[in-house]
VEXKENU-367675 format. One line per 4 residues: number of its first residue (from 0); their letters; for each residue x, y, z of C-alpha. Coordinates in Angstrom, 1 decimal. Example, Ala and Ser with C-alpha at 12.3 -4.5 7.8 and 13.67 -1.06 7.14 Angstrom:
0	as	12.3,-4.5,7.8; 13.7,-1.1,7.1
end
This chain:
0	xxxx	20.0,82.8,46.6; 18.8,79.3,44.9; 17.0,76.9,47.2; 19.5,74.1,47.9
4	xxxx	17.3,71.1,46.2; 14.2,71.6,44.4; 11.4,69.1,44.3; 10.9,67.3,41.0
8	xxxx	8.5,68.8,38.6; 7.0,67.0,35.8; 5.1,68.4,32.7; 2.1,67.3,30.4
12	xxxx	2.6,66.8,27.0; 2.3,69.8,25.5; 5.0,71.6,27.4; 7.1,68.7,27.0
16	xxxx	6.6,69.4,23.3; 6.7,73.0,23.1; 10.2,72.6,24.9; 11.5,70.1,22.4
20	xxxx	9.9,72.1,19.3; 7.9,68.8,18.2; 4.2,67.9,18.4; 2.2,65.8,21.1
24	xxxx	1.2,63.6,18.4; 5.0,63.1,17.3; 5.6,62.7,21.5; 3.1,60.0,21.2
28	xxxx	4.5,58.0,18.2; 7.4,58.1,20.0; 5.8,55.9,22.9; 4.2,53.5,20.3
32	xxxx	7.8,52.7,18.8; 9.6,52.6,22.0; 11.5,55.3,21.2; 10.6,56.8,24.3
36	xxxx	9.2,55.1,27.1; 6.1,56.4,28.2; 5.4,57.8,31.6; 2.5,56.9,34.4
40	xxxx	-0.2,58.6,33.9; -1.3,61.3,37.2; -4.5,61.0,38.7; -5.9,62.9,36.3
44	xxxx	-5.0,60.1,34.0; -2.7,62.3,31.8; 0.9,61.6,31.2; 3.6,63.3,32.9
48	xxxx	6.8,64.0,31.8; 10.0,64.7,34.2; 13.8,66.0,33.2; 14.8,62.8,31.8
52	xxxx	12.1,62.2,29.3; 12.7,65.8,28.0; 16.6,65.2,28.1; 15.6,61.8,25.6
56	xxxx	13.3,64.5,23.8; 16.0,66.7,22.8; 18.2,63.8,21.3; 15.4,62.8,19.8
60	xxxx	15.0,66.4,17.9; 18.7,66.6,17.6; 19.0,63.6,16.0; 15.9,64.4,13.8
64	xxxx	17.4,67.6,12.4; 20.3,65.3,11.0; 18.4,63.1,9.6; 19.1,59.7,11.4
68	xxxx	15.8,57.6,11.3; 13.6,56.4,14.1; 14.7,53.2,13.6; 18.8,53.9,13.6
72	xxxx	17.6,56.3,17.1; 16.1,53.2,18.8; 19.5,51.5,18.1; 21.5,54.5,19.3
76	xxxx	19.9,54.1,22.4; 19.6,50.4,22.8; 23.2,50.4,21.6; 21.7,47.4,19.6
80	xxxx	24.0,48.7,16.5; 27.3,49.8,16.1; 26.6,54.0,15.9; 29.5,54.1,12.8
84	xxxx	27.1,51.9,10.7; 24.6,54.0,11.4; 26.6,57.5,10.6; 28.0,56.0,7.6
88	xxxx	24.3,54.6,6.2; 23.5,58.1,6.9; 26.1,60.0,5.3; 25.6,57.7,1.9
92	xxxx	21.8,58.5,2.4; 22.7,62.2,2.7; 25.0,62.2,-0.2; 22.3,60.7,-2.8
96	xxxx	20.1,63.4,-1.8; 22.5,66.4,-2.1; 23.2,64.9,-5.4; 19.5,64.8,-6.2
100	xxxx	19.2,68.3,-5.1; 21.9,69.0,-7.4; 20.2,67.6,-10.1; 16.9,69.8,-10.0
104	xxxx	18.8,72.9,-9.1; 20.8,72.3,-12.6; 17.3,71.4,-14.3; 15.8,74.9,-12.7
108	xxxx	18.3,77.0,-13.8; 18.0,74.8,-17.4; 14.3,75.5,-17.6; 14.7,79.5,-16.6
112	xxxx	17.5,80.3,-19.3; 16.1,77.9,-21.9; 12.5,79.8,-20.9; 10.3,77.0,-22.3
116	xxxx	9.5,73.5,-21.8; 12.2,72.4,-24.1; 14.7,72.8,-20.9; 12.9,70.0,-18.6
120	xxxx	13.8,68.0,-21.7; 17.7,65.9,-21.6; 20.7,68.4,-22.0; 21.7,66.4,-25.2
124	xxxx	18.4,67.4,-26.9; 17.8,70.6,-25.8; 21.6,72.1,-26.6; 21.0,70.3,-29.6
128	xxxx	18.0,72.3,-30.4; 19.2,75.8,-29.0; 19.8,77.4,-32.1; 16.5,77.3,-33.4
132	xxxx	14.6,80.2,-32.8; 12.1,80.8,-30.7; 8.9,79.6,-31.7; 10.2,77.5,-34.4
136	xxxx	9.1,74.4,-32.5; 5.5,73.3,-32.2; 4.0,72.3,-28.8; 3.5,68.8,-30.7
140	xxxx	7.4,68.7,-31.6; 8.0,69.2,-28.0; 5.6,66.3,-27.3; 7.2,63.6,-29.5
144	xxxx	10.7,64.7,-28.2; 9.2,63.7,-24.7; 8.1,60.5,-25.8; 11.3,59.5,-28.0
148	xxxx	13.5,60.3,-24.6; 10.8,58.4,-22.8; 11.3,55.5,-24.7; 15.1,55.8,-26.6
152	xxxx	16.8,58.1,-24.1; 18.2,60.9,-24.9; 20.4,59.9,-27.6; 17.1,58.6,-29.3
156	xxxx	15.5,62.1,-28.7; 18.6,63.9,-30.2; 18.3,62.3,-33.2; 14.9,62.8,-33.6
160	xxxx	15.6,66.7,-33.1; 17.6,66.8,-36.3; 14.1,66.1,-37.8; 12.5,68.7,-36.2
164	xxxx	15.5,71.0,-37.1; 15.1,70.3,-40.6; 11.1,71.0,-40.6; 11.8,74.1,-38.7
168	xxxx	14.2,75.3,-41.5; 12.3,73.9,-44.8; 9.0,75.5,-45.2; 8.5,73.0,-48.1
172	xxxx	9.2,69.6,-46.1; 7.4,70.5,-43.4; 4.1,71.3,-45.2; 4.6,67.7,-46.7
176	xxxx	4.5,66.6,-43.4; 1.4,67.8,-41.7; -0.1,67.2,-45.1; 1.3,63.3,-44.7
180	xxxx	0.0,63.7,-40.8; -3.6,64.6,-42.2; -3.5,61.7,-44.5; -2.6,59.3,-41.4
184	xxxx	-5.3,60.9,-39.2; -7.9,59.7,-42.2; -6.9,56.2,-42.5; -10.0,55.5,-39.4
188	xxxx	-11.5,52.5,-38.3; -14.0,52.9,-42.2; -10.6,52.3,-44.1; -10.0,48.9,-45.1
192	xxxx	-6.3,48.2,-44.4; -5.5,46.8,-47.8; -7.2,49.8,-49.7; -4.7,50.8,-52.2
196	xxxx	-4.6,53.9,-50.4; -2.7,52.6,-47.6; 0.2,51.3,-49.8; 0.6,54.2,-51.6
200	xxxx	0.6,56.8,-48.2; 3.3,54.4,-47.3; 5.7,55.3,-50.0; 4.7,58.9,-49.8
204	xxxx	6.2,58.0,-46.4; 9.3,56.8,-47.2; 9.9,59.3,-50.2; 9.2,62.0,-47.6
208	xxxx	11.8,60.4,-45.2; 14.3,59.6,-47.9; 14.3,63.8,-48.3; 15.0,64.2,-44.3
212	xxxx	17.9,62.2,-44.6; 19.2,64.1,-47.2; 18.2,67.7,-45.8; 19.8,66.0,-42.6
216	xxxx	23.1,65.7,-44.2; 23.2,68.7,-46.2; 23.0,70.4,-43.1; 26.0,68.5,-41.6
220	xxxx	23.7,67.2,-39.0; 24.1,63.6,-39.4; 27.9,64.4,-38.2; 26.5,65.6,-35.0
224	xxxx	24.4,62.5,-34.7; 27.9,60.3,-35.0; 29.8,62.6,-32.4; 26.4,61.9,-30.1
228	xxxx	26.7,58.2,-30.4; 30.8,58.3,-29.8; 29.9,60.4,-26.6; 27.2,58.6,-25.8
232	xxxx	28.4,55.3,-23.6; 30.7,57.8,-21.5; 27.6,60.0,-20.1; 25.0,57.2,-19.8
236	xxxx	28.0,55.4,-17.6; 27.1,58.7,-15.7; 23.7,58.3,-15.4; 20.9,56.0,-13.1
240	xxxx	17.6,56.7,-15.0; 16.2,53.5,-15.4; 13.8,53.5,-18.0; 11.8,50.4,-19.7
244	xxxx	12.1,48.9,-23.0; 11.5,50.7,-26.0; 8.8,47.4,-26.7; 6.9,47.8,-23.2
248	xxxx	7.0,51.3,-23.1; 5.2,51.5,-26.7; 2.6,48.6,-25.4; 1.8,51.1,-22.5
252	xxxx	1.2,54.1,-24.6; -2.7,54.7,-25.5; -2.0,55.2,-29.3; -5.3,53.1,-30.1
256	xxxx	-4.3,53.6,-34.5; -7.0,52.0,-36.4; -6.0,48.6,-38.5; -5.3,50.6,-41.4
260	xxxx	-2.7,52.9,-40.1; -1.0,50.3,-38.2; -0.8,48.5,-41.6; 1.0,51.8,-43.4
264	xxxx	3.3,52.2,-40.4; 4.0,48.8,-41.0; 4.6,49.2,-44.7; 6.7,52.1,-44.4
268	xxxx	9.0,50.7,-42.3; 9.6,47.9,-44.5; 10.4,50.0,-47.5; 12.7,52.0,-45.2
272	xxxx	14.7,49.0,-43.6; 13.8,45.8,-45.2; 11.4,43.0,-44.7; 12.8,41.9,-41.6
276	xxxx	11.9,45.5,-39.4; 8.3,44.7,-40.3; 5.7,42.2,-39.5; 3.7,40.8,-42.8
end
């Protein structure tokens, strides 16, 4: 037989949070929120807690494990808010992060069956660049990829691919280009920016371009590049990535080219597009 009435018992703090499966500490953050008002003290000046502080505890936990915030728990109790603005925060709140969680699962399972780096890049550039085989992209490729979608997007990075494509596939125009690169890595801070050097790299520059373009279009990639522009407002409507402007986000990079480079950058771009895409 159970005794009819039973005096009350109180516990200290860590039964009280062994029962509710939290910490003391959390028990005691509790108290300095007012989420839980906190007990007298026994005269062995430690807290005691009876049935209905571990009754709040357990809503406390419950409420926990579906994610509604301290804050939106103080309300609940206070009844200080409507509880159906508080669900339906919630349920937004929780919908944004199982679409999150959709989001890296996808980019997971892109890196594993891409099996290289190339899959954390956008899906535009790296189904673009699937065919290739492996190998046929340097880690230095991969690199400038990351920066163009860093500072164009993905439909920036896409297009830049077709360059690497064509590299990967013409022995001849890619040797052109590291030998260009080598010739761009000389121009240091000893090169006067108006040697005649400088000019002439510059058209090298632009001749070397000129023959992408064309290898670009023999290759029937420059009809890709229109389908990606066509597609391209309906799956950015799609997306939220908020990235800055192509001008602030080249300010921020650490390129530190000497006066002379910047000069034959400057040059070949206004033999490619006209004296308007350059300064003087």
């Amino acid at each position: 037989m159970y005794p009819t009435a039973m005096p009350p018992r109180e516990v200290k703090i860590g039964d009280a949070a062994a029962f509710a499966s939290t910490t003391p500490r959390a028990i005691r953050h509790y108290h300095q929120i007012g989420l839980l008002p906190e007990p007298e003290r026994g005269g062995d000046g430690r807290r005691r807690y009876g049935y209905d502080d571990m009754i709040r505890l357990l809503w406390i936990r419950r409420m926990s494990e579906a994610g509604i915030g301290l804050d939106d728990m103080r309300a609940a109790f206070d009844e200080a808010r409507d509880v159906e603005d508080v669900l339906g925060r919630l349920e937004e709140t929780l919908a944004a992060q199982e679409a999150e969680i959709r989001r890296q699962r996808t980019a997971v399972q892109r890196l594993r069956a891409v099996g290289s780096p190339l899959g954390l890049l956008s899906p535009l550039v790296t189904d673009r660049l699937g065919h290739l085989p492996s190998g046929a992209l340097r880690p230095s490729d991969l690199d400038t990829l990351l920066v163009t979608e860093r500072i164009f997007g993905p439909l920036g990075a896409a297009v830049q691919a077709s360059v690497f494509i064509v590299l990967a596939t013409h022995p001849a125009l890619r040797a052109e280009a590291d030998r260009l690169d080598a010739a761009d890595a000389a121009l240091d801070d000893t090169v006067d920016p108006y040697d005649p050097r400088v000019e002439e790299l510059a058209a090298q520059h632009c001749a070397h371009h000129e023959e992408l373009l064309r290898a670009i279009e023999a290759a029937g990639l420059d009809a890709d590049e229109e389908k990606l522009f066509e597609d391209d407002d309906a799956e950015a409507a799609g997306e939220e990535d908020v990235r800055m402007s192509a001008f602030e986000a080249v300010t921020k990079m650490p390129y530190g080219f000497s006066a002379a480079r910047t000069r034959c950058m400057e040059l070949t771009a206004r033999l490619l597009y006209g004296d308007h895409s350059a300064a003087g």
